[in-house]
Phi, psi and omega in degrees: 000128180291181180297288175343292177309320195275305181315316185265331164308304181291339171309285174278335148321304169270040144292285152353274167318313187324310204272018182232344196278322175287306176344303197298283182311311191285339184287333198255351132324329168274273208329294182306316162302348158279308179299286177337300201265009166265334177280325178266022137323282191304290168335279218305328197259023177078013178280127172286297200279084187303333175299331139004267172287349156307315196301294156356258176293013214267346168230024179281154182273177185289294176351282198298310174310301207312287196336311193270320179300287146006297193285303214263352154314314182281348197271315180271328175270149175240140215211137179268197197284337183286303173341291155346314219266298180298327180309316200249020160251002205235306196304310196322300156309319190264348136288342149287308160307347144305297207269004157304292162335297172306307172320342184262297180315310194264343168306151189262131171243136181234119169251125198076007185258146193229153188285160180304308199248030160271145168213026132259138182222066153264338194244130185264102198274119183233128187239137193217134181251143167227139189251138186232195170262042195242336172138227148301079171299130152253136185242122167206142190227159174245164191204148170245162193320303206270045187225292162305322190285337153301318184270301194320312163325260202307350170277346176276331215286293204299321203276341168292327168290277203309328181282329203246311180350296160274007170261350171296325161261042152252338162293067169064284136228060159283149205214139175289324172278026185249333170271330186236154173204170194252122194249229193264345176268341183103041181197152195286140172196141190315146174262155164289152189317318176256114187335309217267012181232020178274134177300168164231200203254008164322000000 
């Protein structure tokens, strides 16, 4: 390998990790923004001792925290129907962005390798074995840097929803749909401040 080459190698590996490393970290923001807005639920409902509910979440994972978010949306809150609609298009996300994750997380990654005569190494090979009833399966997809740093992004966006969402109607008579809406992609997203410029949420 020339110097150049070695150079744009080392290069693009640690792009790579950086960008598989952020996934990671930033993924785990939506778990905290569950737990956050599971605990001022709860507060809102008469919980004194927030440790309570530490004790409560402290070694659930995201799937079980979405589950408990998910219920006490329900439990506690009163919502019209587009509300409803904008919660569980919100759960929806934030479980997709679960199994992307386990997809990032339990995949075997081979970073930097390359065919003999390649001299990119930006793409990233990832293999998962799954058994079905045909037997054994291997699943594998390639991802480039700006492919992790992207779900990283929409894993800060989704966890920024999932934390202020269910306090809006604890503020007084603030309604999640005079703020949020299901927009033209199919996803939950802030409306802007001025009425006559909301999409709508149908």
């Amino acid at each position: 390998m020339t110097p150049d080459l070695k150079e744009k190698y080392d290069h693009q590996e640690q792009e790579l990790y950086a960008a598989i490393g952020k996934a990671c970290v930033d993924f785990e923001h939506v778990c905290h923004a569950l737990r956050t807005a599971i605990l001022q639920m709860l507060q809102a409902h008469g919980l004194v001792n927030q440790k309570v509910s530490q004790v409560m979440m402290a070694e659930l994972t995201a799937q079980p925290l979405l589950s408990i978010y998910q219920a006490l949306i329900a439990e506690t809150l009163v919502l019209t129907e587009i509300e409803k609609r904008i919660c569980d298009q919100l759960c929806k996300q934030v479980k997709g962005l679960i199994e992307r994750r386990n997809g990032i997380i339990h995949a075997t990654w081979f970073v930097g390798w390359a065919g003999c005569d390649d001299t990119d190494f930006s793409e990233a090979s990832g293999h998962k074995w799954k058994r079905g009833k045909s037997g054994s399966i291997i699943r594998g997809e390639k991802q480039e840097a700006k492919d992790f740093l992207l779900f990283a992004e929409e894993c800060l966006e989704t966890a920024n929803h999932v934390m202020f969402l269910p306090v809006i109607p604890l503020l007084g008579d603030h309604k999640i749909e005079r703020n949020y809406c299901i927009n033209s992609e199919g996803k939950v997203a802030r409306l802007p401040s001025d009425d006559s410029e909301k999409p709508s949420s149908s």
